[in-house]
C-alpha positions in Angstrom: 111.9 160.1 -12.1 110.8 162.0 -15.3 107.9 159.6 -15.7 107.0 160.0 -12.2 107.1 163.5 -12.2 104.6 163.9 -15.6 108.1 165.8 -16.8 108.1 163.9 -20.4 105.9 162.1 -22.5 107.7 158.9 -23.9 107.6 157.5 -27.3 104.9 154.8 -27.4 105.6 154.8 -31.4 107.5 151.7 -31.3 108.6 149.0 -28.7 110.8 146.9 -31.5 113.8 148.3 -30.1 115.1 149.9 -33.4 118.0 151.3 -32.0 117.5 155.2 -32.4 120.5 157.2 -33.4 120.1 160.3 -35.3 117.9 163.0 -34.8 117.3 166.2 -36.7 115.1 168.9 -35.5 112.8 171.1 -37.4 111.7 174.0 -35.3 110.2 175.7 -38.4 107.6 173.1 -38.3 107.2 171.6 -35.0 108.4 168.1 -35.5 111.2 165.9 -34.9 112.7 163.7 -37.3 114.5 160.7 -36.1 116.8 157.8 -37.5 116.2 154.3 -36.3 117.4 150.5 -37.2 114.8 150.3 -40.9 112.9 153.6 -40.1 112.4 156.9 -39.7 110.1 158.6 -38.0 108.6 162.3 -38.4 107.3 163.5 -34.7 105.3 166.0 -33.7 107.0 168.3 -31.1 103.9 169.1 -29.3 103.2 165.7 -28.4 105.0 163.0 -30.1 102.8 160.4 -30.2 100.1 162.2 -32.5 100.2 161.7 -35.9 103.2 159.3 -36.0 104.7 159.0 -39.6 107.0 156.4 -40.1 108.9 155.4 -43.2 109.9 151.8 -43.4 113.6 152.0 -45.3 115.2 148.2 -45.4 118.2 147.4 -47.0 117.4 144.7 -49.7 117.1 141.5 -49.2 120.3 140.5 -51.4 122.1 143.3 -49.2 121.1 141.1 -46.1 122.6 138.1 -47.3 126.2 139.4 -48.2 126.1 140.8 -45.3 125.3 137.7 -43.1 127.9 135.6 -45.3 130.6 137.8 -44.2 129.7 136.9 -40.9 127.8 139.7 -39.3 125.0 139.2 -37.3 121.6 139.6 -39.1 120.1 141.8 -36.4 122.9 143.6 -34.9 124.7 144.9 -37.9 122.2 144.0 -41.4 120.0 146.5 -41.2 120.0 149.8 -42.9 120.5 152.3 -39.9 119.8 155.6 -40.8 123.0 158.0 -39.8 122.2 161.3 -41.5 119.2 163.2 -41.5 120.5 166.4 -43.4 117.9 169.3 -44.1 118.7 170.0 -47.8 115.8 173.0 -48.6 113.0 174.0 -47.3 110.8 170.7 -48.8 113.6 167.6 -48.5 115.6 166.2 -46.1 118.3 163.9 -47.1 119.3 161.1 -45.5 121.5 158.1 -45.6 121.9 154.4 -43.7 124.4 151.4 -43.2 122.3 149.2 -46.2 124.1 146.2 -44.1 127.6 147.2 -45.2 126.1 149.6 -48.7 125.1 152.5 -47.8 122.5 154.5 -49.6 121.3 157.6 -49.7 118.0 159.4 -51.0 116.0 162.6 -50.3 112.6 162.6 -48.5 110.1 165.0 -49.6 108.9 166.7 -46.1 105.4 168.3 -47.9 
């Protein structure tokens, strides 16, 4: 109904399915920032399909492996999903993901 009714603009950023989950918006600065299965994404608010950034955040390779040798699936559950987008000052954001069963964490500078 949305689409029909020219009520939203979706995301044509990616059609891999990458399972988004966590969100944090920046008013200040008119974009979205959101968590995904190996990315994440800074949006524009205005229209969200302009100027698509995307940073591509895997969990290593070795990470992968442990993981599917304690019997996980390889694409359901080792990947690194990113589950916190925190602002931490005006210039970073940090953020964390799943590393396939070991997390990690880091800081993205916004600029």
């Amino acid at each position: 109904d949305l689409l029909l009714s020219n009520s939203c603009i979706p995301f044509l950023g990616s059609t891999e399915g990458l399972d988004f989950r966590t969100l944090l918006l920046d008013e200040e600065r008119g974009r979205l920032l959101v968590g995904a299965k190996d990315h994440i994404f800074l949006l524009n608010l205005v229209d969200i399909n302009k100027n698509v950034k995307k940073i591509y955040w895997p969990a290593t390779k070795e990470k992968v492996e442990l993981c599917k040798l304690a019997g996980k699936d390889a694409y359901t559950e080792c990947s690194n999903f990113i589950r916190v987008l925190q602002p931490y000052n005006r210039t970073h954001v940090y953020v964390c993901g799943t590393g396939a069963f070991h997390p990690l964490c880091g800081y993205i500078e916004l600029g």
